[in-house]
C-alpha positions as CSV (number, residue, x, y, z in Angstrom):
1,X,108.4,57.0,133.6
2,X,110.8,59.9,134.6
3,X,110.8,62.6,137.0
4,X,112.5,66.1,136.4
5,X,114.1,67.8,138.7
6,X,114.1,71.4,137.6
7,X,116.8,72.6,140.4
8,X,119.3,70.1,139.1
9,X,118.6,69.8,135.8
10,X,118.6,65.9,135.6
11,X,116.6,63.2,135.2
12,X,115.5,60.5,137.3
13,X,114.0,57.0,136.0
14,X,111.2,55.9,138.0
15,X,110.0,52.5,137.0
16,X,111.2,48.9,136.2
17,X,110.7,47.0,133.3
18,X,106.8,45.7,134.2
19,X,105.8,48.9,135.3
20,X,104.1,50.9,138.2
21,X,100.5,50.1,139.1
22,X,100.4,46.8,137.2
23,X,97.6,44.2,137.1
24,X,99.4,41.0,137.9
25,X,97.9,37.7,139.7
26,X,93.8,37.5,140.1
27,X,92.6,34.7,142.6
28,X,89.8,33.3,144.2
29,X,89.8,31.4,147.3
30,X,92.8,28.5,146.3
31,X,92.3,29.5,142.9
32,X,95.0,31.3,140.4
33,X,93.6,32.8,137.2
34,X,96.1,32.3,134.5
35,X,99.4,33.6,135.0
36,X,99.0,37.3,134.8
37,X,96.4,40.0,134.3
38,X,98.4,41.9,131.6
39,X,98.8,38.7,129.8
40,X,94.7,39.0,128.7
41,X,93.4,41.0,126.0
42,X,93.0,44.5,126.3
43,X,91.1,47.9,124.9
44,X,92.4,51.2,126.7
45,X,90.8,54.6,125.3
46,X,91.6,58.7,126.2
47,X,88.7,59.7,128.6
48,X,87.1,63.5,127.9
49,X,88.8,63.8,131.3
50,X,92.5,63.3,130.2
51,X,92.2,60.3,132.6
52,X,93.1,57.0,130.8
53,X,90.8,53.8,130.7
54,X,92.1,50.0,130.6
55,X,89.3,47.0,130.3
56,X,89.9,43.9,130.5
57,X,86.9,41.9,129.2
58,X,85.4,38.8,130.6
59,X,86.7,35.6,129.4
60,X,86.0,31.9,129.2
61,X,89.5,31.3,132.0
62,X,88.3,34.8,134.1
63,X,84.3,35.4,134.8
64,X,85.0,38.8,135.5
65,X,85.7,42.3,133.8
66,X,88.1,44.4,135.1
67,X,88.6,48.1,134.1
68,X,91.1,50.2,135.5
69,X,90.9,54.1,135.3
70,X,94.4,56.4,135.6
71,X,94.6,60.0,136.1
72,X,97.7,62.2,136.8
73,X,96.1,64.4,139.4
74,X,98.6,66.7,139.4
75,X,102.5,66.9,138.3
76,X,103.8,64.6,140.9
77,X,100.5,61.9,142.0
78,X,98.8,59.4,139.8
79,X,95.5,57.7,140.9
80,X,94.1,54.7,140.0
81,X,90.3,53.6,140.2
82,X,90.0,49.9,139.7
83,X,86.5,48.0,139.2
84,X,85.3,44.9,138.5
85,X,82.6,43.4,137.5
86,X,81.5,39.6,138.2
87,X,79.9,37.3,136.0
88,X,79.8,34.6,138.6
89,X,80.3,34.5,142.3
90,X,84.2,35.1,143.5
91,X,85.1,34.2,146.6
92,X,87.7,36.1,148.8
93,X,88.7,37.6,145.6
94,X,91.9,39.4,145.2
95,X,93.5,42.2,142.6
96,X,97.3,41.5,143.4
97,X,98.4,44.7,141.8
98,X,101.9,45.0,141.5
99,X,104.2,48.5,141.1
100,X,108.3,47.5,139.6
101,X,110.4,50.6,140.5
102,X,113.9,51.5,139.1
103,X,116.6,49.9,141.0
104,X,117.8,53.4,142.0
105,X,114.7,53.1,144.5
106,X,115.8,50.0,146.4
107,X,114.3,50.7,150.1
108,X,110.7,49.1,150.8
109,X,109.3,50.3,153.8
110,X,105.8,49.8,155.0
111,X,103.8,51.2,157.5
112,X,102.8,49.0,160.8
113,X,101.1,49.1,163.7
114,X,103.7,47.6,166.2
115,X,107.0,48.3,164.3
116,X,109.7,46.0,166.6
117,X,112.3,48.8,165.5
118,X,110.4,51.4,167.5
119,X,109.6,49.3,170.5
120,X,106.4,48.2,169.2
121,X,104.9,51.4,168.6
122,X,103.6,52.6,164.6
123,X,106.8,53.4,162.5
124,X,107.7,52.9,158.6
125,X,109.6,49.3,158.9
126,X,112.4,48.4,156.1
127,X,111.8,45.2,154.5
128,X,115.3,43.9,156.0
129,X,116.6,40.7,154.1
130,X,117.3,39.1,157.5
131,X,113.0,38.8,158.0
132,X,112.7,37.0,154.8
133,X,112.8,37.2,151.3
134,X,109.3,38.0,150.3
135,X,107.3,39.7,153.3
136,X,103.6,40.1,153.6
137,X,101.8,42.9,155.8
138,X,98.4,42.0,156.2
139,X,95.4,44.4,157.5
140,X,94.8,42.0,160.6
141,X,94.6,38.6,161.9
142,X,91.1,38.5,160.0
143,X,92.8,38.0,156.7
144,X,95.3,35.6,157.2
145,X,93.0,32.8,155.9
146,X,93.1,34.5,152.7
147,X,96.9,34.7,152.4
148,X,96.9,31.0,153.6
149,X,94.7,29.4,151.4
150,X,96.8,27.8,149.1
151,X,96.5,30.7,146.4
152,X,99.8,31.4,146.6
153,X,101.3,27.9,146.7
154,X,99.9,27.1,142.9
155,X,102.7,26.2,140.1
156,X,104.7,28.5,138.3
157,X,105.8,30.6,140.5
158,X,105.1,29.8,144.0
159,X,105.5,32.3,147.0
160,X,106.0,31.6,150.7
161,X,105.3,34.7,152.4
162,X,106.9,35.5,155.6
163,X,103.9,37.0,157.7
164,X,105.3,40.7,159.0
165,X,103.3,42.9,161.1
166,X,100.1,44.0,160.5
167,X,99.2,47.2,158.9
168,X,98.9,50.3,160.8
169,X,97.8,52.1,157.4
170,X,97.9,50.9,153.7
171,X,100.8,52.8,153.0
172,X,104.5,52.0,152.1
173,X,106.9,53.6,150.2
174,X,110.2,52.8,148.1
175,X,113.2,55.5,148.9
176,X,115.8,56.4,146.1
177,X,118.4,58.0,148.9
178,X,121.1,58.3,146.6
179,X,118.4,61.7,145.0
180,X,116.1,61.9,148.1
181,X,113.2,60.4,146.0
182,X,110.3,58.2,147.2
183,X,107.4,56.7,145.5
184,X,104.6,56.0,147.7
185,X,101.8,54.3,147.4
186,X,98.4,54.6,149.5
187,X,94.7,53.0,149.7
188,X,92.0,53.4,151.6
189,X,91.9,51.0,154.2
190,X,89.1,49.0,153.2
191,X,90.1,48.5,149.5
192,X,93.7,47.0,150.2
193,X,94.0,43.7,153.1
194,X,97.8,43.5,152.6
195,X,100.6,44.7,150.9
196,X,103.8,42.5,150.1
197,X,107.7,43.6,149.3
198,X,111.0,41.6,148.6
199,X,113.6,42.6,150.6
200,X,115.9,45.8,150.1
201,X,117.5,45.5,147.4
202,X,116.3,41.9,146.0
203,X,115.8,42.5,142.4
204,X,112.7,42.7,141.3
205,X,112.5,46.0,142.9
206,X,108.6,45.6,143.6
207,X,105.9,46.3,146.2
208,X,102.3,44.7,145.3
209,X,98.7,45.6,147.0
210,X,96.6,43.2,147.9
211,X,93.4,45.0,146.8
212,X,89.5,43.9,147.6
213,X,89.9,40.3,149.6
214,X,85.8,40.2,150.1
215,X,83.3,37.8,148.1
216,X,81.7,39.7,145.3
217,X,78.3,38.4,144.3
218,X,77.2,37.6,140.4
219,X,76.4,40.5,138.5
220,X,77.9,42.8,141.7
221,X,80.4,45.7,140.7
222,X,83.2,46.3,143.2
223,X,85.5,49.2,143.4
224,X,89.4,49.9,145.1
225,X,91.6,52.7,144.8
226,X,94.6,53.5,145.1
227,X,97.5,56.3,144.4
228,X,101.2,57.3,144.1
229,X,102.9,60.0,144.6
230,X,106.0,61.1,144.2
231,X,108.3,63.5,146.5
232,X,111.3,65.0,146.7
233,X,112.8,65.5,150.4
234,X,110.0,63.9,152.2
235,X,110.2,62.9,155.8
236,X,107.9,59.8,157.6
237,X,105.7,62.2,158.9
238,X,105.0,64.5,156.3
239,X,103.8,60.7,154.3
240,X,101.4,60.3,157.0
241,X,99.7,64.2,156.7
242,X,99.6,62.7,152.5
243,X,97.5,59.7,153.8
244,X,95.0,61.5,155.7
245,X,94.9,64.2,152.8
246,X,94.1,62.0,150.5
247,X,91.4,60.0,152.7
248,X,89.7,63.3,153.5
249,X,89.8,64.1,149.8
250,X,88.1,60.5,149.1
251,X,85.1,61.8,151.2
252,X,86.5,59.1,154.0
253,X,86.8,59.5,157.8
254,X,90.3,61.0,158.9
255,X,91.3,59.3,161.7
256,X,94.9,58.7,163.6
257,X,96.6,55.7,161.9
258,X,96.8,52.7,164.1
């Protein structure tokens, strides 16, 4: 993915090598399924729309079907409608959906509710390498148990997240400060319990939503959403005022984030 900047006649690259709004790990409560969404077959199609559909069927190894709907919504924001579908019960299931950005965009910064960089107040805060190097921001204490639960400690590939401060709002953001880029990414607040980032400039170059983290029922279809956009010259505050347009625009209540 590139981004044009008309003004300066350049080009800018935007994504890493796995991609921006990627379906990675699946899990139940202390369960991994396989190693990787995008490792499981696959049938995407053009919607009447322009949107375009991805579905991942049901399989022996994942009693679920997941179909993931994207649409550019306009020259600079792409949204993403996820859904899935149970063939059994899931417990505390999770959509670990993970967004690899050029290495020109190394700054994560996510947005909490007691930011120790503001004296405890809400603020963007940089995922500094001296807190850890992979950082999780959870929705509140209520999750933790589903962070905890031994999902994340299953072989290849094991994480031990550093617990950071909880969310004020599901948004964070990667900054490119060398061209005055950023790529955020938003969700409403109940479709996403936590979002995760290496440090700055660790080089994966990644931030991942945690979306759903609820028990979905046999036969029950859930959904989550989520969307980036990317801006050119945009300060903390003018994020925030993208949130809160994009929850009104979602039919949601608009209130102050915490």
């Amino acid at each position: 993915m590139w981004i044009y900047e008309h003004n300066k006649l350049k080009c800018s690259k935007l994504n890493g090598g796995f991609g921006i709004f990627s379906f990675y790990r699946i899990f139940t409560t202390n369960k991994r399924y396989g190693h990787a969404a995008w490792d499981w077959p696959s049938v995407s199609k053009l919607l009447p729309d322009g949107s375009v559909q991805i579905v991942w069927p049901a399989g022996k190894d994942h009693p679920f079907e997941i179909t993931a709907t994207y649409r550019l919504t306009d020259e600079t924001t792409v949204d993403l409608e996820t859904t899935v579908k149970a063939q059994k019960d899931l417990q505390q299931f999770e959509v670990f959906l993970a967004s690899y950005f050029h290495e020109s965009f190394p700054a994560p910064y996510v947005y909490v509710g007691a930011n120790p960089e503001t004296k405890g107040k809400p603020g963007f805060l940089m995922a500094d390498k001296t807190f850890g190097d992979w950082q999780m921001f959870p929705r509140g204490k209520e999750v933790l148990q589903i962070i905890q639960d031994g999902r994340w400690e299953k072989e290849p590939n094991p994480v031990k997240w550093v617990i950071m401060p909880y969310l004020s709002a599901p948004v964070c953001v990667r900054r490119n400060e060398a061209a005055n880029l950023a790529a955020v990414l938003m969700t409403p607040r109940d479709d996403c319990f936590s979002i995760a980032t290496p440090y700055k400039g660790e080089g994966h170059y990644s931030i991942y939503l945690s979306l759903f983290g609820r028990d979905v029922k046999a036969g029950e279809t859930v959904r989550a959403r989520s969307r980036l956009v990317v801006a050119k010259s945009i300060s903390n505050q003018q994020i925030l005022e993208l949130y809160q347009k994009y929850i009104k625009q979602l039919g949601g209540r608009i209130t102050r984030p915490r």
